[in-house]
C-alpha positions as CSV (number, residue, x, y, z in Angstrom):
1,X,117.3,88.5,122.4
2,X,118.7,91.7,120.5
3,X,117.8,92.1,117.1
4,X,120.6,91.5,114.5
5,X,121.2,94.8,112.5
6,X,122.2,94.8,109.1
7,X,123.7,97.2,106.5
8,X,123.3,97.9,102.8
9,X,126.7,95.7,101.4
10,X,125.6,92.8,104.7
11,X,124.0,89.2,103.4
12,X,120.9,88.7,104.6
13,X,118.4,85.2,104.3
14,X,116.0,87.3,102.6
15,X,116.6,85.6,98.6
16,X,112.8,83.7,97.8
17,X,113.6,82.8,94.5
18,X,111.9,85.2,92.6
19,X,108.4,84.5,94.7
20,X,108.1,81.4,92.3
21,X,104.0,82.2,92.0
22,X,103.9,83.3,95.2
23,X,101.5,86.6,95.9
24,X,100.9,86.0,99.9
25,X,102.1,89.2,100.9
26,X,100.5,91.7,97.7
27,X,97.4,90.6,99.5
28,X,95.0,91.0,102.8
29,X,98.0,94.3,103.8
30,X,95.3,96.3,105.4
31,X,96.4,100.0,104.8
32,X,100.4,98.9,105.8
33,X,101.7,99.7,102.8
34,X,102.3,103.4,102.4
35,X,103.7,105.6,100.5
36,X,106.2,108.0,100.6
37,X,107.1,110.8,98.4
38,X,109.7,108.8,96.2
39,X,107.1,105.6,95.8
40,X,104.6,108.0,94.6
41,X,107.3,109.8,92.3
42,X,108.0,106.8,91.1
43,X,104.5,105.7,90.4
44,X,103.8,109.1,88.4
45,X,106.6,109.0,86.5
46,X,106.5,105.2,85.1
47,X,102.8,105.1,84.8
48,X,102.5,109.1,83.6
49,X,99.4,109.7,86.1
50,X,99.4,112.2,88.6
51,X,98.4,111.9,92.8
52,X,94.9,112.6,91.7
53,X,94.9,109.7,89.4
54,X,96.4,106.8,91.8
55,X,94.3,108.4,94.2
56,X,91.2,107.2,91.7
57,X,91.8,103.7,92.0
58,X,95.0,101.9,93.4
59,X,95.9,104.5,96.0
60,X,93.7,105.9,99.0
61,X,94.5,107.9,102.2
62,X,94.7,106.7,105.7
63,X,95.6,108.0,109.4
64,X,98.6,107.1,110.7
65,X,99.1,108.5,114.0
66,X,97.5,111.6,112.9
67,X,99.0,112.0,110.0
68,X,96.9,111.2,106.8
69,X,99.1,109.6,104.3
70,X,98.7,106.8,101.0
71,X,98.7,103.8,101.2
72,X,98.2,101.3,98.7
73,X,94.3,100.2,98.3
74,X,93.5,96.5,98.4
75,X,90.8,95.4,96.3
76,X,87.7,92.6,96.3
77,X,87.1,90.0,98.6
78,X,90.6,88.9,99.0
79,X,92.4,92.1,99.6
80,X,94.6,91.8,96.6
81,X,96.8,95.0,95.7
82,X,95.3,96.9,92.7
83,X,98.3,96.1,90.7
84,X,98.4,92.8,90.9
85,X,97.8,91.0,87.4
86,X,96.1,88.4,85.9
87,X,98.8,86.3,86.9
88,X,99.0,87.4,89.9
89,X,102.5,89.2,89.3
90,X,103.3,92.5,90.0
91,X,102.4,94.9,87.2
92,X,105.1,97.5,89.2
93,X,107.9,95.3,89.7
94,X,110.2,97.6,88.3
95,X,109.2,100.9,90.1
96,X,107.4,99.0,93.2
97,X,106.9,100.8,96.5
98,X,109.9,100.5,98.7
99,X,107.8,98.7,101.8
100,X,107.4,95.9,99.0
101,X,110.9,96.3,98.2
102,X,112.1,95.8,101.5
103,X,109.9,92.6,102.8
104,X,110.7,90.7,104.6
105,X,112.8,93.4,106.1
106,X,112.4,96.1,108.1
107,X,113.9,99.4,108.5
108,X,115.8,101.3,112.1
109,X,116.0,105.0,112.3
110,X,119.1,106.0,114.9
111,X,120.8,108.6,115.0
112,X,124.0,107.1,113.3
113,X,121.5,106.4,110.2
114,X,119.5,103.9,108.5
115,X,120.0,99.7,109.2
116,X,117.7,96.7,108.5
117,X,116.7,93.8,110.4
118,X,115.1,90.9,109.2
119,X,111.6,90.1,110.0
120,X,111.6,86.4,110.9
121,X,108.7,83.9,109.1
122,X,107.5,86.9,107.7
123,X,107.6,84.8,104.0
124,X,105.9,82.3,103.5
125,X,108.4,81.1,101.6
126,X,111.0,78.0,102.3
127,X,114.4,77.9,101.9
128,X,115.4,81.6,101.6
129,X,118.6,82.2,100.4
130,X,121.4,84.9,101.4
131,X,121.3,88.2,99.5
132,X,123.1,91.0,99.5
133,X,120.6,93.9,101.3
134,X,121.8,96.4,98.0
135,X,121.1,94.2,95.6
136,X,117.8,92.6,97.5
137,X,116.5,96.7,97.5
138,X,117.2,97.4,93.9
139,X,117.0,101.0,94.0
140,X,119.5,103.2,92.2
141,X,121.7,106.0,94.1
142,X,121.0,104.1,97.4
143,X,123.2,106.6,99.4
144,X,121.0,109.3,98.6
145,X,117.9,106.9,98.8
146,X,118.4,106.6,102.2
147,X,119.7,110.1,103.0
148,X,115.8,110.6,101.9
149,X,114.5,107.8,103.7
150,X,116.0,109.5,107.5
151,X,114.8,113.2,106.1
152,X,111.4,111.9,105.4
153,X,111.5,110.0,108.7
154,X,112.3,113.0,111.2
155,X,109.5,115.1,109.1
156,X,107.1,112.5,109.9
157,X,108.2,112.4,113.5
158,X,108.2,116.0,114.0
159,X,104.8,116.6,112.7
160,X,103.2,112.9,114.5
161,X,104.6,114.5,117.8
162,X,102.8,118.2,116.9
163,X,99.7,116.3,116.5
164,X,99.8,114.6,119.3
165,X,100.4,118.0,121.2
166,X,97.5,119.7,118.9
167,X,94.8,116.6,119.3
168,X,91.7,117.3,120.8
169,X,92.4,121.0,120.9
170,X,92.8,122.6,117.9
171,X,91.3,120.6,115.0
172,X,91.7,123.3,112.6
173,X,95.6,123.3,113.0
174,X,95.3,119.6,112.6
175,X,93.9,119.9,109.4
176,X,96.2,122.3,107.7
177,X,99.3,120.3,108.9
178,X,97.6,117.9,107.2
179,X,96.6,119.6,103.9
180,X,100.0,121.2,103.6
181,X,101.7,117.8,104.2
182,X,99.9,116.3,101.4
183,X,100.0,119.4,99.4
184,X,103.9,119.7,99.4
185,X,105.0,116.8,99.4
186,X,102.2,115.0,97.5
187,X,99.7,116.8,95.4
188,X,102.3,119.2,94.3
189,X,103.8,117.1,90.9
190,X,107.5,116.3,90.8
191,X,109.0,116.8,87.1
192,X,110.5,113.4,86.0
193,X,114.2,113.8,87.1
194,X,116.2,114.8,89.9
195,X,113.9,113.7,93.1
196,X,116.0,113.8,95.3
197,X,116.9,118.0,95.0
198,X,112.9,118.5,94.4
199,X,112.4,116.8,97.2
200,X,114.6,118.9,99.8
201,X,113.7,122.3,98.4
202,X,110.1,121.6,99.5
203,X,111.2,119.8,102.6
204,X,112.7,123.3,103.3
205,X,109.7,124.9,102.0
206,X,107.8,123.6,104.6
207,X,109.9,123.5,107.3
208,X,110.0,127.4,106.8
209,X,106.0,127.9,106.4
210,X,105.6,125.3,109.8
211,X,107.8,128.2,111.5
212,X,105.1,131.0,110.9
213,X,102.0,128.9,111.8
């Protein structure tokens, strides 16, 4: 069977009535959850910390195909996202990463754009209700939200499939692709407005330095 694909102004049964006290999926995530250069904006901004500082406690690196990248860190026994609190609500809500926007859907990258697809008994949850996907996502300027979302996508693509090429053989190239990836588009601290253009002059930035490696 064909998966169903949606778009930002469909319905979708993805409504779970506010999670009524429900944490299952802020917990046991592994190092699924990462982050891109918006969530981590987004995270600097509202909590007025830098990469270093998430990096200290709620946020840690993993591989990903040979890419190292955030993700966010579960904690204790139980694997429960750092910002979970005592109540076990988010303490985020507002600015949460957009994989915890998103659940329980999932994103498709084509060449026509962006579209969603719901990720069947994914929630725990009963009786979801119908939702529209712009309103379910929250986020504002959603056009240019995912205008980012495909740019980051085919950056991450582009430099998974050099590292692939480069794997085995030359380690030290590895490593700077690496290093500048986090560096640029990471490290590097976005002022508080106006992601979006930040974001593209450095994705041109280092499109033009991974010309002259």
């Amino acid at each position: 069977m064909s998966t169903i694909l949606f778009h930002a102004n469909d319905m979708v049964k993805a409504g779970c009535n506010d999670c009524r006290g429900c944490f299952h999926c802020c917990q046991g995530m592994g190092d699924s959850i990462v982050l891109d250069p918006y969530d981590v904006w987004q995270l600097e901004t509202n909590l007025h910390t830098t990469f270093a500082g998430l990096l200290r406690e709620k946020v840690e690196l993993r591989v990903e195909e040979g890419l190292i990248l955030p993700c966010l860190a579960m904690q204790g026994e139980a694997e429960r996202c750092g910002f979970l609190n005592e109540e076990n609500r988010c303490g985020i809500h507002v600015f949460r990463p957009g994989l915890c926007r998103l659940f329980p859907l999932g994103r498709r990258y084509e060449e026509e754009g962006l579209s969603y697809f719901l990720l069947e008994e994914a929630c725990v949850s009963q009786n979801h209700t119908k939702v529209k996907i712009k309103k379910w996502l929250g986020v504002p300027e959603l056009k240019r939200y995912e205008a980012f979302l495909v740019r980051w996508h085919g950056i991450r693509k582009g430099l998974m499939e050099r590292t692939w090429a480069c794997a085995g053989e030359d380690e030290e190239l590895l490593k700077q692709i690496n290093l500048n990836l986090l560096h640029t588009f990471y490290e590097e601290q976005y002022a508080p407005k106006d992601f979006y253009g930040q974001f593209e002059e450095r994705a041109r930035r280092f499109e033009k330095e991974k010309r002259r490696e």
